[in-house]
C-alpha positions as CSV (number, residue, x, y, z in Angstrom):
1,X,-11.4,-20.3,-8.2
2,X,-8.4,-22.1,-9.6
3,X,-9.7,-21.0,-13.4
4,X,-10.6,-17.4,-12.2
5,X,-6.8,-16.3,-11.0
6,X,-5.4,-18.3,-14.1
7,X,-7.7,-16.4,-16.1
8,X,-6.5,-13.1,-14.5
9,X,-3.0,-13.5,-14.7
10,X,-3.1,-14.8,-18.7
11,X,-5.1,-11.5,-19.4
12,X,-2.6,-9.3,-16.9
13,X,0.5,-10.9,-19.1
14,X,-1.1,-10.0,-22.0
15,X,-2.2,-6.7,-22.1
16,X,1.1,-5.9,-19.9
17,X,2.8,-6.9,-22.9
18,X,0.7,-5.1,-25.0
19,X,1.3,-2.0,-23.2
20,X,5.0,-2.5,-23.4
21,X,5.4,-3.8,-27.2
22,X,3.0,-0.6,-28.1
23,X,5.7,1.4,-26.5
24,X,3.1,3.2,-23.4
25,X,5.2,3.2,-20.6
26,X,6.3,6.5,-21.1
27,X,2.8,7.6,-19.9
28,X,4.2,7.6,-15.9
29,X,5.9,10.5,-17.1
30,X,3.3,12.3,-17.1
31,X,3.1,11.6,-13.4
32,X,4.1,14.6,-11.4
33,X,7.1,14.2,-8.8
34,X,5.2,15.3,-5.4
35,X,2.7,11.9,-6.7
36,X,5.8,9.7,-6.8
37,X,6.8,10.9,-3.5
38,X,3.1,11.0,-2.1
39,X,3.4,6.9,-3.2
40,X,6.7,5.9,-1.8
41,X,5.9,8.2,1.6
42,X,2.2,5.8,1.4
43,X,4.3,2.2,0.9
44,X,6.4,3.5,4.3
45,X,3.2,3.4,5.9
46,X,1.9,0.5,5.0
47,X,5.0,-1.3,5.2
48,X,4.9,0.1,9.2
49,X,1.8,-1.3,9.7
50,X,1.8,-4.7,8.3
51,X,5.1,-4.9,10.2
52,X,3.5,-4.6,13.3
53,X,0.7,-6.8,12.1
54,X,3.7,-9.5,11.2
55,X,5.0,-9.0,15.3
56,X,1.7,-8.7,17.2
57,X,-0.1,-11.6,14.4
58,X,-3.3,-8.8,14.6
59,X,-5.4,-6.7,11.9
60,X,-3.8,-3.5,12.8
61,X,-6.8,-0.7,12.1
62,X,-7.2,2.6,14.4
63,X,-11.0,0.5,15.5
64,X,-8.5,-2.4,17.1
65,X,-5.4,-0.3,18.1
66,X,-6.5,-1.0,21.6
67,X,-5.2,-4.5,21.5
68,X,-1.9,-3.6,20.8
69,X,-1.3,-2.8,24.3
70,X,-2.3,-5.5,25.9
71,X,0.4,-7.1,27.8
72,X,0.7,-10.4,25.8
73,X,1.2,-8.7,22.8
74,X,2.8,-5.5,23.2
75,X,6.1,-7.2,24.0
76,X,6.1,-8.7,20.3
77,X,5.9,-5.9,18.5
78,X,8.0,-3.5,21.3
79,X,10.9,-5.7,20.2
80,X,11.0,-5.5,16.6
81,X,10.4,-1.4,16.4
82,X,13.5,-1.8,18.8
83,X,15.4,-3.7,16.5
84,X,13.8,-2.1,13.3
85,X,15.3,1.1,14.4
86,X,18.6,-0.2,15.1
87,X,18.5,-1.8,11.7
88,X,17.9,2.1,10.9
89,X,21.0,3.5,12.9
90,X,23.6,1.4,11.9
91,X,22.4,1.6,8.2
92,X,23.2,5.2,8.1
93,X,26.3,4.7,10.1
94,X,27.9,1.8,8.2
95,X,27.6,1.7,3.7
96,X,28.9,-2.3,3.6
97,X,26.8,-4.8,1.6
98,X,27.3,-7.6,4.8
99,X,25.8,-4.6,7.0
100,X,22.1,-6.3,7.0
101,X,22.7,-9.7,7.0
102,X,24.8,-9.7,9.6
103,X,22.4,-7.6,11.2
104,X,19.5,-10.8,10.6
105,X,21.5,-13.0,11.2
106,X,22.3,-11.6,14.8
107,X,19.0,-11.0,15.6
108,X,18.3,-14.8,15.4
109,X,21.1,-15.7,17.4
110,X,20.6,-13.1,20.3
111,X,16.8,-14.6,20.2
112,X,17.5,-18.0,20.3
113,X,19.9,-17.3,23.2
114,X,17.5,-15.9,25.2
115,X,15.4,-18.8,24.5
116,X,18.0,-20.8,25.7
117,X,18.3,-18.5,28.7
118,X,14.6,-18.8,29.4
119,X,14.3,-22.6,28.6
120,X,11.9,-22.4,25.9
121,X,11.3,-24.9,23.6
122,X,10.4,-23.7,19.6
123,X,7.2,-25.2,19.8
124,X,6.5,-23.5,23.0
125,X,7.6,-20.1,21.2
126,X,5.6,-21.1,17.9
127,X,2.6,-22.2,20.0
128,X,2.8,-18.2,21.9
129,X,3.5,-16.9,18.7
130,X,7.1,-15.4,18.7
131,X,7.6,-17.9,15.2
132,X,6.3,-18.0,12.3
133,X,3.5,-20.7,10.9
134,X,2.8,-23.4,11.1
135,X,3.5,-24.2,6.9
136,X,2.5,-27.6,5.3
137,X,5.3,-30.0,5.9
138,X,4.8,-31.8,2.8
139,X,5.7,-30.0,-0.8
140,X,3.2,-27.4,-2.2
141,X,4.4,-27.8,-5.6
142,X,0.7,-28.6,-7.3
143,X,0.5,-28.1,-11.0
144,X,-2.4,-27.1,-12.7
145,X,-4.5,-29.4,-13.8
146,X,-7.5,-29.6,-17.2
147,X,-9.4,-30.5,-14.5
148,X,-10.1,-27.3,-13.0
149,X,-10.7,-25.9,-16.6
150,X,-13.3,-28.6,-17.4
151,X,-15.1,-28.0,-14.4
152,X,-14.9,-24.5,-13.9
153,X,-18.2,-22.7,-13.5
154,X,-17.6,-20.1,-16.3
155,X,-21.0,-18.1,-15.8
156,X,-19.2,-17.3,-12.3
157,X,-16.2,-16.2,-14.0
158,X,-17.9,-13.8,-16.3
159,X,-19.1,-12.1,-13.8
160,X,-15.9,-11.3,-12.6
161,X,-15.0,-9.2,-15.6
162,X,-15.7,-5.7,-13.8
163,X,-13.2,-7.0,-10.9
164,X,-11.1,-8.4,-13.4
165,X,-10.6,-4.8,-15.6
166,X,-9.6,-3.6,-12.1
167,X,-6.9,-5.9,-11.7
168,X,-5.6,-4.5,-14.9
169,X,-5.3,-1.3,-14.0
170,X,-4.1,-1.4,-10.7
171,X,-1.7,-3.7,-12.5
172,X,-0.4,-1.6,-14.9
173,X,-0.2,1.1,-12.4
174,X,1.7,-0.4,-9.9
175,X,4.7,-1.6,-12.6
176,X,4.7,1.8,-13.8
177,X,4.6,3.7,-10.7
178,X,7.1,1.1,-8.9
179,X,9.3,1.4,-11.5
180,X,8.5,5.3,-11.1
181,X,9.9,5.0,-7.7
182,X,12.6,3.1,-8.3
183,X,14.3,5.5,-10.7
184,X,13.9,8.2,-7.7
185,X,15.6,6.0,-5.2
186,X,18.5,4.2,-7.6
187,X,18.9,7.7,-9.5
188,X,18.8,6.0,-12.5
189,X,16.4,6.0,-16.0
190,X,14.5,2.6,-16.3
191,X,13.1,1.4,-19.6
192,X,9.7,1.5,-18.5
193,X,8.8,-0.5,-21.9
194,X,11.1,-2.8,-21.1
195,X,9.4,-3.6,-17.4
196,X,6.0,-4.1,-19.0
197,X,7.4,-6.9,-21.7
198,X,9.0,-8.5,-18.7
199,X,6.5,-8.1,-16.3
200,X,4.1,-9.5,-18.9
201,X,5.6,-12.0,-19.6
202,X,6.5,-13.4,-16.0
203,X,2.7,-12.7,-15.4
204,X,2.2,-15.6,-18.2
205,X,4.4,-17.5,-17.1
206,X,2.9,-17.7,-13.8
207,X,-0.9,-18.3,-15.4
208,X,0.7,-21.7,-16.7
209,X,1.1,-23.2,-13.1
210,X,-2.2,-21.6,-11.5
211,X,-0.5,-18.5,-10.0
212,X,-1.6,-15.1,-9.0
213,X,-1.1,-11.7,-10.5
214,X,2.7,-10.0,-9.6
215,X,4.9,-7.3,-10.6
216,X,7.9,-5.2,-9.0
217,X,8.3,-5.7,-5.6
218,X,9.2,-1.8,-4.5
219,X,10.0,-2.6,-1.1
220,X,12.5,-5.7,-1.8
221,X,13.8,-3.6,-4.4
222,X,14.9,-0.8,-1.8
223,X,16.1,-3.4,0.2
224,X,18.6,-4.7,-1.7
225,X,19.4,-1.8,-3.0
226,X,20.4,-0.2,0.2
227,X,22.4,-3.3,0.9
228,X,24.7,-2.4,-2.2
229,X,23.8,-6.0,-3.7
230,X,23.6,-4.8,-6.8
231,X,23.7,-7.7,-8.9
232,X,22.0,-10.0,-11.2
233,X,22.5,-12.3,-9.0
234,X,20.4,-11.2,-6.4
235,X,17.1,-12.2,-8.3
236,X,17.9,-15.8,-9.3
237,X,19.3,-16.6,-5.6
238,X,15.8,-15.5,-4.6
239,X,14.2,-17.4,-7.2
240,X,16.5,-20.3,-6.4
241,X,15.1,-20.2,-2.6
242,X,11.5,-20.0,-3.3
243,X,11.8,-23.1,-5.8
244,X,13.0,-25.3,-2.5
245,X,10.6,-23.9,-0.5
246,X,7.7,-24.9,-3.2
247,X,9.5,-28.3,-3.8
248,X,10.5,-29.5,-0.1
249,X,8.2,-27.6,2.1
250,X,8.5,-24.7,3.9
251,X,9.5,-26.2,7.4
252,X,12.2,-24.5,7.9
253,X,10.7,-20.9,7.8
254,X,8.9,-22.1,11.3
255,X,12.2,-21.3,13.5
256,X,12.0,-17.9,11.8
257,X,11.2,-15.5,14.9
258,X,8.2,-13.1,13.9
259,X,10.3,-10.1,15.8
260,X,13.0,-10.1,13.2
261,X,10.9,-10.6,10.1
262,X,8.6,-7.7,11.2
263,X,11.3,-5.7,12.1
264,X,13.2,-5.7,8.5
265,X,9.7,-4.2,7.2
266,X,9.4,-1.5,10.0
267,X,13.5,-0.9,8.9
268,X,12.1,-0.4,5.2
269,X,9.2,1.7,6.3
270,X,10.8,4.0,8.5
271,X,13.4,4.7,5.3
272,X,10.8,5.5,2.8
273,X,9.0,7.6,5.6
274,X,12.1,9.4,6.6
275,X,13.0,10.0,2.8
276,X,9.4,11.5,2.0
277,X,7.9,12.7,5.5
278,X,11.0,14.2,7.0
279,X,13.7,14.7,3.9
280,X,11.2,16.5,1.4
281,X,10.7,19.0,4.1
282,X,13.9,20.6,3.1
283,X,14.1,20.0,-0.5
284,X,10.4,20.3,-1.8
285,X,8.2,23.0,-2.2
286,X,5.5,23.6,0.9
287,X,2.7,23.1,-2.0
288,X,4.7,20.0,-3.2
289,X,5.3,18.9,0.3
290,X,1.3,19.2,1.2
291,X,0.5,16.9,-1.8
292,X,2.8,14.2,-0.4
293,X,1.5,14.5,3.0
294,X,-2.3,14.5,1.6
295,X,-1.3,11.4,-0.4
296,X,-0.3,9.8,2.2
297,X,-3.0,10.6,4.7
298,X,-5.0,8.9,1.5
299,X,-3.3,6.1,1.1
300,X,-3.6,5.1,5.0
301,X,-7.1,5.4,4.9
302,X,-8.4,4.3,1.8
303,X,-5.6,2.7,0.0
304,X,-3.0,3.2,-3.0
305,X,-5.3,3.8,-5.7
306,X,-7.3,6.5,-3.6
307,X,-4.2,8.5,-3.1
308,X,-2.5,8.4,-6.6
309,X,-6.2,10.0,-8.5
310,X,-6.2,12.7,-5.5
311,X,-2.3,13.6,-5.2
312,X,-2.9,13.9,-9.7
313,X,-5.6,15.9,-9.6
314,X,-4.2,18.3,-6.4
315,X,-1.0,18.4,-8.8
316,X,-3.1,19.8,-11.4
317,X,-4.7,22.3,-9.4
318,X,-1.5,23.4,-8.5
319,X,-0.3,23.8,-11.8
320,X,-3.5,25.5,-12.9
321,X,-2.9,27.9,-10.1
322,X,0.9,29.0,-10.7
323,X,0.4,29.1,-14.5
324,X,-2.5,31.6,-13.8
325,X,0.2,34.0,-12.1
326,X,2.4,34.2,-14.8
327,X,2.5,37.5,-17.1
328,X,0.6,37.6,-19.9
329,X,3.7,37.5,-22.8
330,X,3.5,40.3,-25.1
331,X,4.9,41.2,-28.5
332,X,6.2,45.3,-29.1
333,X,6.7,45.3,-32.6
């Protein structure tokens, strides 16, 4: 297994990289707008849901919606919506970069007080699930090793190579169309060529120590984006945190309440829902609006990939359509 995801993220760098030094990332272009919207409205929804799957600590699916209201677990996700959507009121209210994490960092307080209120221990919490984990105590830092080369069955991994060409694509696609997205939310061109070299190479990077597969993270992006922490600096305190976490355990991130956590992904839902569900109402086209809306529908059944091909190929319908209307240009000599 080891072998099979190193194997996946060498080839993933590489052709990444190839794509990139070829100069191919100007193929999302090609993408039209409704599609880009259909796909930020579809990573709202998904976002949504796994942050009440984050609260409750259940599969949320329409078959096992039932569950949510049971009365031990409706209270853990009720909470986080609540706080989610304040995240979402005083966001729109108040433009300051401390705005969210003052925000977090009250959250915890206010539950830790009522912990305090309610005399509740944090293993008591962690044990009824209001915290996250448990997480190894001990460092997870465990470099790869010849080992797992030498002993690898490579018959298996051969026979991975369909599911491996699929990891490509939906590789490729999602740096391109992330990237896509993030033009349309920081209004600015990205050198999409650019993206591919860097995600390529961060892909290899990560194949030497055993990791998986990555690229742009859309909804962290947003995030700090909207928090107006526009900065370099952003990305290597975040890399600076994750290479404690790796080295001396993640321990700490137990007395992390599950209620907060879930509802900073229901606040960066609800924005990319508000932006493409209830925004593009008033600034799109009804056909254009109708692709989003299918692509979203799409994406919340059958997942991303599903709702990119259909929202393309309803664009191109469209297209098809309104070019048949126009007149016929003639020439009068």
């Amino acid at each position: 297994v080891v072998a099979a995801i190193t194997v996946a993220s060498l080839t993933n760098g590489i052709f990444l990289s190839a794509l990139g030094f070829f100069k191919l990332g100007g193929l999302i272009r090609f993408i039209p707008y409704p599609v880009i919207g259909g796909f930020l409205a579809g990573t709202g929804w998904l976002l949504v849901r796994g942050s009440i799957g984050v609260m409750s600590g259940l599969h949320v699916s329409l078959d096992e919606i039932q569950h949510l209201f049971e009365a031990a677990v409706i209270l853990k996700w009720t909470f986080g919506v609540l706080f989610g959507i304040l995240m979402v009121i005083v966001s729109h209210r108040v433009s300051h970069y401390l705005t969210m994490p003052v925000l977090l960092l009250g959250g915890v307080a206010l539950f830790y007080l009522v912990l305090l209120i309610g005399q509740w221990s944090p293993t008591e919490a962690r044990e009824a699930g209001w915290l996250l984990g448990p997480f190894p105590e001990a460092s997870m830092w465990k470099p790869l090793s010849v080992k797992a080369f030498s002993q690898a069955d490579w018959g298996a991994i051969s026979a991975q190579t369909g599911n491996l060409a699929t990891i490509l694509l939906i590789s490729v696609v999602s740096v391109l169309l992330n990237s896509g997205a993030l033009e349309l939310i920081v209004k600015k061109d990205i050198d999409l060529n650019r993206e591919l070299k860097v995600s390529g190479a961060a892909n290899l990077l990560v194949a030497m120590g055993g990791g998986t597969v990555g690229f742009h993270s859309l909804a962290i992006s947003r995030l700090v984006h909207k928090m107006g922490a526009n900065s370099r600096l952003v990305g290597v305190v975040a890399a600076i945190m994750c290479a404690l976490m790796l080295v001396f355990g993640t321990l700490v991130l137990e007395y992390f309440p599950r209620l907060i956590l879930g509802g900073l992904l229901f606040f960066l839902g609800m924005h990319f829902l508000v932006d493409w569900v209830y925004d593009a109402w008033f600034r799109l086209t009804r056909a254009d609006y109708f692709v989003v809306i299918m692509i979203l529908a799409f994406v919340a059944r059958f997942g991303y990939l599903h709702g990119v091909v259909v929202g393309i190929i309803a664009c191109v319908i469209l297209f098809l359509v309104n070019y048949s209307r126009v007149d016929v240009v003639k020439h009068t000599l």
